[in-house]
C-alpha positions as CSV (number, residue, x, y, z in Angstrom):
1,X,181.6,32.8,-19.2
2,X,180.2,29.6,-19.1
3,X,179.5,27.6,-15.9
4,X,181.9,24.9,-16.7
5,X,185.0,27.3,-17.1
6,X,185.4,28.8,-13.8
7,X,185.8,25.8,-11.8
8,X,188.4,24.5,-14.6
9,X,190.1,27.5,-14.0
10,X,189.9,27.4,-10.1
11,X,191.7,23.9,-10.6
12,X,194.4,25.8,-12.1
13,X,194.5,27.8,-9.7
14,X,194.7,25.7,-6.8
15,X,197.4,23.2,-8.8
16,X,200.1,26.4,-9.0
17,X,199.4,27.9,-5.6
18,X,199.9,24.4,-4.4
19,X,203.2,24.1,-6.1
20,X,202.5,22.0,-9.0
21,X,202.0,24.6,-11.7
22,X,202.5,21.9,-14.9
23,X,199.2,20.5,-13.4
24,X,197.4,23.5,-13.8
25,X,198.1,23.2,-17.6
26,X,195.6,20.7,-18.8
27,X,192.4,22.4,-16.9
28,X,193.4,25.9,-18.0
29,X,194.4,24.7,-22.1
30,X,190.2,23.3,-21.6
31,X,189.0,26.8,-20.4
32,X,190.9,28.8,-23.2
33,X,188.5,26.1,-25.8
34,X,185.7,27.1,-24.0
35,X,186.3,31.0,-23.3
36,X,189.0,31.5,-25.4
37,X,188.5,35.9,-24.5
38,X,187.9,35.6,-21.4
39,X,190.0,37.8,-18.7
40,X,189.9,35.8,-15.9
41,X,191.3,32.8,-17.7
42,X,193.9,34.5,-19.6
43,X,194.9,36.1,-16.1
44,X,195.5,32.8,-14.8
45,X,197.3,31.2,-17.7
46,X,199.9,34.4,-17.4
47,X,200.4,33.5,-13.7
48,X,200.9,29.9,-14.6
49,X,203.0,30.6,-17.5
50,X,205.5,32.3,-14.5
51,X,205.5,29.6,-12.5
52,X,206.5,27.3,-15.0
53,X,209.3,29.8,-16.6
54,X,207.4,30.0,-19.9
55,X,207.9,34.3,-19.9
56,X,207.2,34.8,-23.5
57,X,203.6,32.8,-23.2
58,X,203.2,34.6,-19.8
59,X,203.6,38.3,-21.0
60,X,201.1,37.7,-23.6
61,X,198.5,36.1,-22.0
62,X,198.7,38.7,-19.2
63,X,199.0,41.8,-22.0
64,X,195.4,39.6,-23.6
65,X,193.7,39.9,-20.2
66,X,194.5,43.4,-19.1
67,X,193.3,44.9,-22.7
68,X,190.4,43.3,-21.8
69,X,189.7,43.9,-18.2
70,X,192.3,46.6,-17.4
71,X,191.2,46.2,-13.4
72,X,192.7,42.6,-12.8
73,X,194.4,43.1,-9.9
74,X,196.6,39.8,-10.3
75,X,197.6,40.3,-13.9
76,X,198.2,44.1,-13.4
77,X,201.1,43.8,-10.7
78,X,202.5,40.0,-12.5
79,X,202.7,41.9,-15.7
80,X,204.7,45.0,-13.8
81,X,207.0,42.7,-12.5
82,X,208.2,40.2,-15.4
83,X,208.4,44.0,-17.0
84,X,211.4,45.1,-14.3
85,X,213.7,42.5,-16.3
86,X,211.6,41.7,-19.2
87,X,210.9,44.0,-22.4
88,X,207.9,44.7,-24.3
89,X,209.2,45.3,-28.3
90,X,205.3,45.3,-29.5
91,X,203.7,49.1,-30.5
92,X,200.3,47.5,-31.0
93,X,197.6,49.5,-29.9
94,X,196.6,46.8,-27.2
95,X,199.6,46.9,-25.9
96,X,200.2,50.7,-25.7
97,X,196.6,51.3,-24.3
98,X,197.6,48.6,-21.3
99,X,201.2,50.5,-20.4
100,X,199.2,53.7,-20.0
101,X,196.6,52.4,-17.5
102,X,199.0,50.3,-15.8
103,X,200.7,53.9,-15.2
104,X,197.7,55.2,-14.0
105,X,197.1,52.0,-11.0
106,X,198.4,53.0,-7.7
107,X,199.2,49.6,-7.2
108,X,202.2,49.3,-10.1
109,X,205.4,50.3,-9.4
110,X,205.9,52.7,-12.6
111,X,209.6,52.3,-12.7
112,X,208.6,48.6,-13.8
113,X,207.2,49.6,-16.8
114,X,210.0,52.1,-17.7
115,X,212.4,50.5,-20.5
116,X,209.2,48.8,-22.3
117,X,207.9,52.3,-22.7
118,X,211.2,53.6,-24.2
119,X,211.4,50.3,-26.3
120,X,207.8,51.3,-27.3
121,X,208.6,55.1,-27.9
122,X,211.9,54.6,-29.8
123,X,209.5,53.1,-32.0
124,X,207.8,56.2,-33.3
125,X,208.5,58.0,-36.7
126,X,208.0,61.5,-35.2
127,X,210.3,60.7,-32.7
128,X,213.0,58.7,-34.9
129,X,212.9,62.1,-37.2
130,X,213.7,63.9,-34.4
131,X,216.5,62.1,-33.2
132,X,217.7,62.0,-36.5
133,X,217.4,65.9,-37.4
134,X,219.6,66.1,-33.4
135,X,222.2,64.2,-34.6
136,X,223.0,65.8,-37.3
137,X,222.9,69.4,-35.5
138,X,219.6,70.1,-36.7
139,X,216.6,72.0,-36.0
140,X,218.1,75.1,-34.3
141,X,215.2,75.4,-32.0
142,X,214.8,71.8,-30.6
143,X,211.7,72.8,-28.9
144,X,210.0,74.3,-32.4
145,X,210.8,71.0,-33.5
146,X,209.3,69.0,-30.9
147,X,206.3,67.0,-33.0
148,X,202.6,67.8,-31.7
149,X,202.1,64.0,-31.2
150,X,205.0,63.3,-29.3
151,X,204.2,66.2,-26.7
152,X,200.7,65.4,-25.9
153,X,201.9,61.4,-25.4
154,X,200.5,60.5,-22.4
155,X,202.9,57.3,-22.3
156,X,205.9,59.1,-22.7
157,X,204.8,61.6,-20.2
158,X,204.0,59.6,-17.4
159,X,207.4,57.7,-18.3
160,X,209.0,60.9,-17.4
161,X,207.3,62.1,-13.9
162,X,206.5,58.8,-12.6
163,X,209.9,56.9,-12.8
164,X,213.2,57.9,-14.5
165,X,214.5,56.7,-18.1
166,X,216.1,53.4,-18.5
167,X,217.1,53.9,-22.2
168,X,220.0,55.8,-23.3
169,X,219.0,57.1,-26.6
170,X,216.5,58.8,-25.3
171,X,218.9,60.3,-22.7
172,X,220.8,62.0,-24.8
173,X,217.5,63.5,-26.6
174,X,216.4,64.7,-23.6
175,X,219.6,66.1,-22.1
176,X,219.9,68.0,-25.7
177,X,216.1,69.5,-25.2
178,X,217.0,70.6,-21.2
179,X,220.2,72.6,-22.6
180,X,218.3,73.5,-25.1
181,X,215.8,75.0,-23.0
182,X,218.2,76.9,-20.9
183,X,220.4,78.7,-23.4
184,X,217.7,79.5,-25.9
185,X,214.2,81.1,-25.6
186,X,211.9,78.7,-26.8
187,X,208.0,79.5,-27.1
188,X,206.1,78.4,-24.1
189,X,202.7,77.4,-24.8
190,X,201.1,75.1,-22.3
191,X,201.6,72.1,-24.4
192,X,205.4,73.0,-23.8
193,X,204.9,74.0,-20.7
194,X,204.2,70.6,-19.3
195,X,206.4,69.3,-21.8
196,X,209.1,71.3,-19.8
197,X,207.7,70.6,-16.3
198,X,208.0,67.0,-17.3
199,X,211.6,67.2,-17.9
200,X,212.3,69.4,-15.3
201,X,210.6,66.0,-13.0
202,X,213.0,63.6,-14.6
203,X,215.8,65.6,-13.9
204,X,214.8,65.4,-10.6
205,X,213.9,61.5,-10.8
206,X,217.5,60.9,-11.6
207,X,218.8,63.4,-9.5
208,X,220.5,65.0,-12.2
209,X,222.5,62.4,-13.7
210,X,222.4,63.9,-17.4
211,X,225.7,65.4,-18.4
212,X,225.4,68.8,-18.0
213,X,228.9,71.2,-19.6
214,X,230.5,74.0,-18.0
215,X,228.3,76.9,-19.7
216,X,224.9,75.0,-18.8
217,X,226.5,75.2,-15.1
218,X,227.1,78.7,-15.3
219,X,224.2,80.1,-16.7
220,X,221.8,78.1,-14.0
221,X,224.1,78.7,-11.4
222,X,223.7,82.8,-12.0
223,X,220.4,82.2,-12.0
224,X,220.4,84.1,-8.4
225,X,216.4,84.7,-8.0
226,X,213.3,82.2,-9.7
227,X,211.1,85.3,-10.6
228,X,209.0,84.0,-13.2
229,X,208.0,80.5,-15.1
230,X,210.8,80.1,-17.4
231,X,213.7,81.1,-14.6
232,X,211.6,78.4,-12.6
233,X,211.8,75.6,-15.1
234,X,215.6,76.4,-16.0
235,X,216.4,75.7,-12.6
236,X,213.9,73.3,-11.5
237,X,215.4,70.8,-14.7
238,X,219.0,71.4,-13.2
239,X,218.9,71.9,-9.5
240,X,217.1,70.8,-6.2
241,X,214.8,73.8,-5.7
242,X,214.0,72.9,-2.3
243,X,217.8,73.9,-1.1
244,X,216.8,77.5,-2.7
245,X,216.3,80.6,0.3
246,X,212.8,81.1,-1.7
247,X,211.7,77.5,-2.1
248,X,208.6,77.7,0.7
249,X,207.2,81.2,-0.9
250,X,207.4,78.7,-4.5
251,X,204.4,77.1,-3.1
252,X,202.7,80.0,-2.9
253,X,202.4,81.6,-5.9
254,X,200.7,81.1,-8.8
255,X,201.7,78.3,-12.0
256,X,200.2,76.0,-14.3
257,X,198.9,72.9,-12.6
258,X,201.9,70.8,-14.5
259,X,204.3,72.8,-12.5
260,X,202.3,73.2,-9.2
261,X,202.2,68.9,-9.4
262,X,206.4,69.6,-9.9
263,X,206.5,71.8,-6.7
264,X,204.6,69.1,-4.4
265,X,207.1,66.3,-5.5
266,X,210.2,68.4,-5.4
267,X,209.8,71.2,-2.7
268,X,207.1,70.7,-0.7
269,X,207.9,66.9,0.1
270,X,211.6,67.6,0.9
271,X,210.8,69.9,2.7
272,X,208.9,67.8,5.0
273,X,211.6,65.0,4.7
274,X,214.4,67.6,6.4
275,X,211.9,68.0,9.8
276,X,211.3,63.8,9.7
277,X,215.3,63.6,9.6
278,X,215.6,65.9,12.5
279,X,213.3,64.2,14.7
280,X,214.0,60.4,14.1
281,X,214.7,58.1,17.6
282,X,218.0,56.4,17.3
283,X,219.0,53.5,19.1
284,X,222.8,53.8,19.2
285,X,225.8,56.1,17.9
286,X,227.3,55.8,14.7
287,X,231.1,55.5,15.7
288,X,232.6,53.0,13.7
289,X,234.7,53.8,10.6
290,X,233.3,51.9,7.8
291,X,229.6,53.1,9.1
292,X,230.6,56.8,9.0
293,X,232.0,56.0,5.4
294,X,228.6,53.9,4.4
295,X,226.5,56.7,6.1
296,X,227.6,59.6,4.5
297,X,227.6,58.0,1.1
298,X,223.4,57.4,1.8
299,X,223.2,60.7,3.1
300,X,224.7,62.0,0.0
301,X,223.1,59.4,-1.9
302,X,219.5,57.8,-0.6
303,X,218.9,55.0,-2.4
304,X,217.1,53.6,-4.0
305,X,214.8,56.5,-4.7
306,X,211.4,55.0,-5.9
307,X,207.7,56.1,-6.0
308,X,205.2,53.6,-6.4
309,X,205.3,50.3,-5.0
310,X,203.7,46.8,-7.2
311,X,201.6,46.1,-3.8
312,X,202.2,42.7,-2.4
313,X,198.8,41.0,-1.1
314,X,198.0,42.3,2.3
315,X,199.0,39.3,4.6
316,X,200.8,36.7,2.0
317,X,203.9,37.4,3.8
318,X,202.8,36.7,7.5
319,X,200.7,33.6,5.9
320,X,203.6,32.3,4.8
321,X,206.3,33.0,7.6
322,X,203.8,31.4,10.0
323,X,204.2,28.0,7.9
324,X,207.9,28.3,8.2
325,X,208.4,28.8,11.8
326,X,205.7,25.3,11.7
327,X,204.9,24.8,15.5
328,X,206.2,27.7,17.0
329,X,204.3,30.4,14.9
330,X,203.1,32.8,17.8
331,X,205.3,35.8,17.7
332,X,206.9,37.3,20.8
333,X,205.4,40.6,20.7
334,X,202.3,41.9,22.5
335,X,198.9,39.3,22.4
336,X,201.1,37.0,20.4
337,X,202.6,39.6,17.2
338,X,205.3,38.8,15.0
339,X,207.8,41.1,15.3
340,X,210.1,42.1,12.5
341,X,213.2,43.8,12.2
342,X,214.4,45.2,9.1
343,X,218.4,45.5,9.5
344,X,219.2,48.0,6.6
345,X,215.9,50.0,5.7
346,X,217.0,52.6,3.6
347,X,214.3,54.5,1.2
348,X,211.9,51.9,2.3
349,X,211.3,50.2,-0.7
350,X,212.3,46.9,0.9
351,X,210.6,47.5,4.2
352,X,207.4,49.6,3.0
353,X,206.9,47.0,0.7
354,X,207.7,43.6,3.5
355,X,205.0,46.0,5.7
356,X,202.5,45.6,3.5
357,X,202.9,41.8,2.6
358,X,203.0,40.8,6.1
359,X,199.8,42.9,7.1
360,X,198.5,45.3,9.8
361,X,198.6,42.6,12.4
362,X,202.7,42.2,12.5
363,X,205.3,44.8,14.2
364,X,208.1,45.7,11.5
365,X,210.8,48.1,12.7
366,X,213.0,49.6,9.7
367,X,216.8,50.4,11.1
368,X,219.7,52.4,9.0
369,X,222.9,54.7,9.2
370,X,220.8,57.5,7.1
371,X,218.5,59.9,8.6
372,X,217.5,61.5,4.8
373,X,217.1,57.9,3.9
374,X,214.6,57.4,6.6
375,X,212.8,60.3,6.4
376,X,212.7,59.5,2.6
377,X,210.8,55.9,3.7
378,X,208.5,57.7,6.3
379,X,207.1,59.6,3.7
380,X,206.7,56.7,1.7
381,X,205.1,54.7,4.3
382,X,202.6,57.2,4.8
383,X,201.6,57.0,1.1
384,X,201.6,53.2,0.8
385,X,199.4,52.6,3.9
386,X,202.1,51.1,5.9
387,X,201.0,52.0,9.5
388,X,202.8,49.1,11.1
389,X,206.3,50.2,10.1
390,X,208.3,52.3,12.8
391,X,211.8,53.7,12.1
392,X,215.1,54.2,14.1
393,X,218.3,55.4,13.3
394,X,221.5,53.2,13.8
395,X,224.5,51.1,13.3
396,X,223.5,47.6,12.7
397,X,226.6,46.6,14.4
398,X,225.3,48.2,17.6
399,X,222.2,46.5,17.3
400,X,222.1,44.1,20.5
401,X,221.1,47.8,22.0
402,X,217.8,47.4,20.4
403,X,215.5,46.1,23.5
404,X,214.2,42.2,23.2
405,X,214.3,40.1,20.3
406,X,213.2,39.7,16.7
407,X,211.1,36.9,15.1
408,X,211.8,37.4,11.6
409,X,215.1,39.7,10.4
410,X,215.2,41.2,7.2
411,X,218.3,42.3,5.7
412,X,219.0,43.3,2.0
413,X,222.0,44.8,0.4
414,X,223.4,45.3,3.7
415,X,225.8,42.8,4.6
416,X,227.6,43.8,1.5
417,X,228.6,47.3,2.5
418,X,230.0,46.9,6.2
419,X,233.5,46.6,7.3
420,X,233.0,42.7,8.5
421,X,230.0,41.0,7.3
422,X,230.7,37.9,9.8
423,X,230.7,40.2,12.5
424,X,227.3,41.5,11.4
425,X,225.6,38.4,10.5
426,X,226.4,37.7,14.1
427,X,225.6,40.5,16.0
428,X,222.2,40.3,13.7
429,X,221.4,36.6,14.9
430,X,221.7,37.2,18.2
431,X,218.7,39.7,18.0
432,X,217.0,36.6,16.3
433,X,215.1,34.3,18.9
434,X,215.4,30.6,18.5
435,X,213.6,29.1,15.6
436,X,213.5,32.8,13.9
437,X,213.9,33.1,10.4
438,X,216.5,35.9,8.8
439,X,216.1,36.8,5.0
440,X,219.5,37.9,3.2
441,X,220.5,39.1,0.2
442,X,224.3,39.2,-0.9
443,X,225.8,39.9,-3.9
444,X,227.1,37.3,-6.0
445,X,230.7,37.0,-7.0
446,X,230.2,35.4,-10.3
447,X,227.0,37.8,-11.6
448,X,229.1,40.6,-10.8
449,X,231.9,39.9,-12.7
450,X,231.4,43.0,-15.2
451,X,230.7,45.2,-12.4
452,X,233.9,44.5,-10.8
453,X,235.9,45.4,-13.8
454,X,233.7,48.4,-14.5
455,X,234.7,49.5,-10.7
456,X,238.8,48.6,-11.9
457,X,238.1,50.8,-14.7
458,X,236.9,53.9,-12.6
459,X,239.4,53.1,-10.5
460,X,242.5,53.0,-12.4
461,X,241.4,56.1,-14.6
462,X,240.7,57.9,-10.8
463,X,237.2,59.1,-11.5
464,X,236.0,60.6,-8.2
465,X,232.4,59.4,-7.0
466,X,230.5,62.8,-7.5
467,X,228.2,64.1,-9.2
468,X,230.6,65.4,-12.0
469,X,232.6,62.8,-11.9
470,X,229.6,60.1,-12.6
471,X,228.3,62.3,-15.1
472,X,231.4,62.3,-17.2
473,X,232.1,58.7,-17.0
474,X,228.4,58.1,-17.8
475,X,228.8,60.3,-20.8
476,X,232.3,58.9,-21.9
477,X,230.6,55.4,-21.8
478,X,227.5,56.5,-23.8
479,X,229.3,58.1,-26.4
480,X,232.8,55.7,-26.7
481,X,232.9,53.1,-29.1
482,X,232.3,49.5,-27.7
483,X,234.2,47.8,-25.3
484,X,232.8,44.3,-23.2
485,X,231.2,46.0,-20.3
486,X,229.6,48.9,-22.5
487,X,226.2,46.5,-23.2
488,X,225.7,45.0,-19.9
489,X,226.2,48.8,-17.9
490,X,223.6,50.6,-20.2
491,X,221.0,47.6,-19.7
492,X,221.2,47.5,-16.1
493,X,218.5,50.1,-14.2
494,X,221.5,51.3,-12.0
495,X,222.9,53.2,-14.6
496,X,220.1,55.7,-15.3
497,X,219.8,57.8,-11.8
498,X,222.5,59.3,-9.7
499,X,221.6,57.1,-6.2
500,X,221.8,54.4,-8.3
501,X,224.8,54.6,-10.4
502,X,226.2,55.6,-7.3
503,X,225.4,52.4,-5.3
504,X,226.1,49.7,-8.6
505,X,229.4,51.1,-10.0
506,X,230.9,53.8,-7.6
507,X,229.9,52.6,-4.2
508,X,232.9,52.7,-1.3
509,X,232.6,49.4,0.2
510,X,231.4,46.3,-1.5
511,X,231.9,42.4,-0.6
512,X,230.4,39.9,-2.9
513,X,230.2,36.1,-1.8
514,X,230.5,32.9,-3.4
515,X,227.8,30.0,-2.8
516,X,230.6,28.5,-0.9
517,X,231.3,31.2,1.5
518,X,227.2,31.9,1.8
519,X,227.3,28.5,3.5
520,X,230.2,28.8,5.6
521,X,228.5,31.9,7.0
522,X,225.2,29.8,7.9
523,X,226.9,27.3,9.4
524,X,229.1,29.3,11.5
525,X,226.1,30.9,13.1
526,X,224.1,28.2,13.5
527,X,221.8,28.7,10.6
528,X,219.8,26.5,8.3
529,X,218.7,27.6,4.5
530,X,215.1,27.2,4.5
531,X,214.0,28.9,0.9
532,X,215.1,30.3,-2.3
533,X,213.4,33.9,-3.5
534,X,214.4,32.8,-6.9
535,X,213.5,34.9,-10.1
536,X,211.0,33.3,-12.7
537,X,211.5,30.3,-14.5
538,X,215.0,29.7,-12.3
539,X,213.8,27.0,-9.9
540,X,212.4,25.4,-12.8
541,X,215.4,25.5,-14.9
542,X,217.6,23.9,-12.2
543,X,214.9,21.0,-11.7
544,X,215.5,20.8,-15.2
545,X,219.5,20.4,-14.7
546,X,219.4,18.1,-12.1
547,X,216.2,15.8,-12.3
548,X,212.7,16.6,-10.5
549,X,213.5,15.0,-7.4
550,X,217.2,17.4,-7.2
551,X,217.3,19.3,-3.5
552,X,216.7,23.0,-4.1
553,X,218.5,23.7,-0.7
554,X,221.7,21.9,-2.0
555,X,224.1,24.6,-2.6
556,X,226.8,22.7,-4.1
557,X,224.8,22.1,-7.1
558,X,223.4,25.5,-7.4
559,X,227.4,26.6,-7.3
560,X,227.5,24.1,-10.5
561,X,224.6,25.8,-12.2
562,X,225.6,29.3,-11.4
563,X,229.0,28.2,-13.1
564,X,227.0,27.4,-16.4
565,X,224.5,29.8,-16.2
566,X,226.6,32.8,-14.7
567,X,223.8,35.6,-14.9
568,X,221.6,33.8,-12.4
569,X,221.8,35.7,-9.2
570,X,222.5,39.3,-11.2
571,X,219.8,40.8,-8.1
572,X,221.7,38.9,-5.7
573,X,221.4,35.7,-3.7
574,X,218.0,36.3,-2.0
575,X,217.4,33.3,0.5
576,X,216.0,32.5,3.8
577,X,217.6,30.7,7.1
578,X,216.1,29.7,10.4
579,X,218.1,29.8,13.4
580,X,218.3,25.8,14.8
């Protein structure tokens, strides 16, 4: 690099993390003349590229700078993210060599990455001949036919144990290998081995959301005693073998390190989970109707059920919560510490995640109806680093219980599933001291559109919300012709895992809200919108509907543009309020 392109690319810099990422264009268009290879300023043209909305010129540029330097931090977890709602089509070797070390970070959420791999993998002429020879009933052993190249894939296999499927062409391929692995006897070399143990993680990933017919039920379920490998894998890619009476003496015998790596994730950490459920403080009993409804739906249910988080930078969030609250930014704990309250932590993956981003020197405290969801986060805290991050079990509405006040309250997804969200709000903003800030996120009436009809449908047809029932509406959907909502279920992520089809289509209580009644509820309880978590390119669109100068706070004309551009808040309206 020479010494005239970093400083052009730390003007970039400093131009989009000041807020004025079309500045940062001409500096960073000089350093691609001069360095047109070089990591460090492709990383930062990807970045910019986000900021300004420009997806297509950012997933490139970020996909150029990883093949080079596969380290950068930056463009690792920007790429991971624009991937959650963004697809990669390209089979290039560049960009298959940067999925499979982005699956190999620990600082990538692997669920991220999952649909571009499928995209990726559907791609493959081994694997389209194989589809092909299933659809037409062909080979009689499946697992003979599996090709050698497919099975020793290390993108497809770390699709499969880190994460859960998102495509469902591939579902139905795999959910014909699993049967076909239970009511045949295929050969288990160790290639197939870990081929199976692989599946067998999936399964479990998804918590067993592929269709599964009446004779595959029987013949696992008289499955009575795991006393070898292939008894082991039948079950394991069908049922939760930590609910077996041997599950513990599993752990102590002897496998293949594919399936000891199987038994950590989906025995031995269970396992642990049941004892953290047991013990967890709670602050108040869970009496009211609704709750008990909500609660045993997430005890049946723990969602969402994630793995790997895209770490947030250590700090950012405190850094920028401190510039909110503006001259009041000493928090009200001990020696001056923010303290946080997460209303609604669930799995964790909000509040493991906020824990991280606002940095060892803030108090978080994670709150839900679910123990098993909990104990599920605790685990997952312990992974991530999150030392900072206590948890208590409770009904949010019983939450003026909880001793002292909050500085900052955190609450996603759950104003949406209680009997009376007013109520909530309320009894969560009196926890909230003066000049607090509260982040919400509330589903949107108008992005939901499809999912509300898709809910009419289930429920005029009465299908029940368990397992079987899911499964079979899943399947009917899959394999029906087309109808209008068939597209936008089987692109959504909450279609492909049990917790998650669960929570998006069969859920038992569900409010959405309109921009209109968002304000009504800030007003009422003396709240002021402060900031937008907006995905990419949206804030810039918008500027670009109502002049540069329009008020991003001005929720009137982000009802307009929601009404022409309906898709908008699909993941909800994310915003935050300060209490006046």
């Amino acid at each position: 690099m020479s010494s005239a392109v970093m400083p052009l690319i730390e003007r970039g810099r400093a131009a989009r993390l000041g807020g004025h990422p079309a500045a940062a264009v001409a500096p960073l268009q000089q350093a691609i003349q001069l360095a047109p290879d070089d990591p460090l300023v492709m990383q930062e043209i990807g970045l910019t590229c986000i900021a300004i909305g420009d997806i297509g010129n950012a997933l490139g540029a970020l996909l150029r700078a990883l093949a080079v330097d596969p380290a950068l931090s930056d463009a690792g977890r920007a790429l991971a993210l624009l991937l959650e709602h963004n697809q990669l089509t390209d089979d290039s070797e560049m960009t298959i060599g940067v999925l499979r070390r982005l699956y190999q970070r620990g600082d990538v959420n692997p669920q991220q990455l999952a649909r571009s791999t499928a995209n990726i993998m559907l791609k493959r002429q081994d694997l389209r001949q194989l589809l092909s020879q299933l659809q037409n009933g062909d080979p009689a052993d499946s697992w003979a036919a599996l090709p050698t190249g497919l099975l020793g894939e290390p993108l497809f296999r770390a699709m499969l144990v880190s994460g859960f499927n998102r495509d469902a062409v591939l579902e139905r391929m795999l959910t014909r290998l699993r049967r076909d692995f239970l009511l045949s006897e295929p050969a288990l070399d160790p290639t197939r081995i870990d081929f199976a143990a692989a599946i067998a993680q999936q399964a479990n990933n998804n918590e067993f959301v592929f269709f599964e017919s009446d004779e595959e039920a029987s013949v696992v379920d008289a499955i009575t005693r795991i006393e070898d490998l292939r008894s082991l894998l039948r079950v394991a890619m069908y049922r939760r073998l930590d609910l077996r009476p041997e599950a513990a003496a599993l752990l102590e015998r002897t496998w293949p390190p594919s399936v000891h790596e199987l038994l950590d994730r989906v025995v031995r950490r269970p396992l642990r989970e049941r004892e953290i459920a047991r013990d967890l403080p709670q602050f108040a009993a869970i009496d009211n109707a609704t709750s008990t409804l909500v609660k045993e739906h997430y005890e049946e249910s723990p969602y969402p059920r994630w793995f790997r988080l895209t770490l947030p930078d250590p700090g950012s969030r405190k850094a920028w919560a401190e510039r909110m609250l503006a001259g009041d930014r000493r928090g009200i704990g001990p020696d001056g510490r923010l303290q946080v309250l997460i209303a609604g932590g669930g799995t964790g993956f909000q509040s493991v995640s906020t824990a991280l981003a606002y940095g060892p020197e803030v108090d978080l405290l994670a709150i839900d109806l679910s123990r098993t969801s909990l104990a599920y986060s605790v685990c997952q805290a312990e992974a991530q680093g999150a030392s900072n991050l206590r948890h208590m079990c409770g009904d949010l509405l019983e939450v003026d219980r909880l001793p002292g006040q909050f500085d900052i309250i955190e609450s996603t997804g759950v104003l949406v599933c209680v009997a009376d969200p007013a109520a909530a709000l309320a009894a969560l903003v009196s926890k909230l001291r003066p000049g607090g800030l509260l982040f919400l996120a509330l589903y949107s009436e108008e992005a939901r559109r499809d999912v509300v009809a898709a809910r009419e449908r289930i429920a005029a047809e009465g299908i029940p919300d368990t397992p079987a029932g899911m499964r079979e509406f899943r399947k009917a959907l899959m394999e029906g012709p087309d109808i209008p909502l068939k597209a936008d279920l089987l692109a959504s992520p909450g279609f492909y895992s049990l917790s998650t089809c669960r929570d998006f289509l069969f859920h038992r209580v569900e409010h959405r809200f309109t921009l209109e009644q968002v304000g009504a509820l800030l007003a009422a309880n003396g709240l002021q919108l402060r900031d937008w978590d907006l995905p990419p390119g949206v804030q810039t669109r918008f500027l670009g509907r109502f002049g540069p100068a329009a008020d991003v706070l001005n929720l009137g004309q982000w009802a307009v543009f929601e009404r022409e551009n309906p898709r908008t808040f699909r993941g909800m309206y994310r915003f935050w309020s300060q209490r006046r």
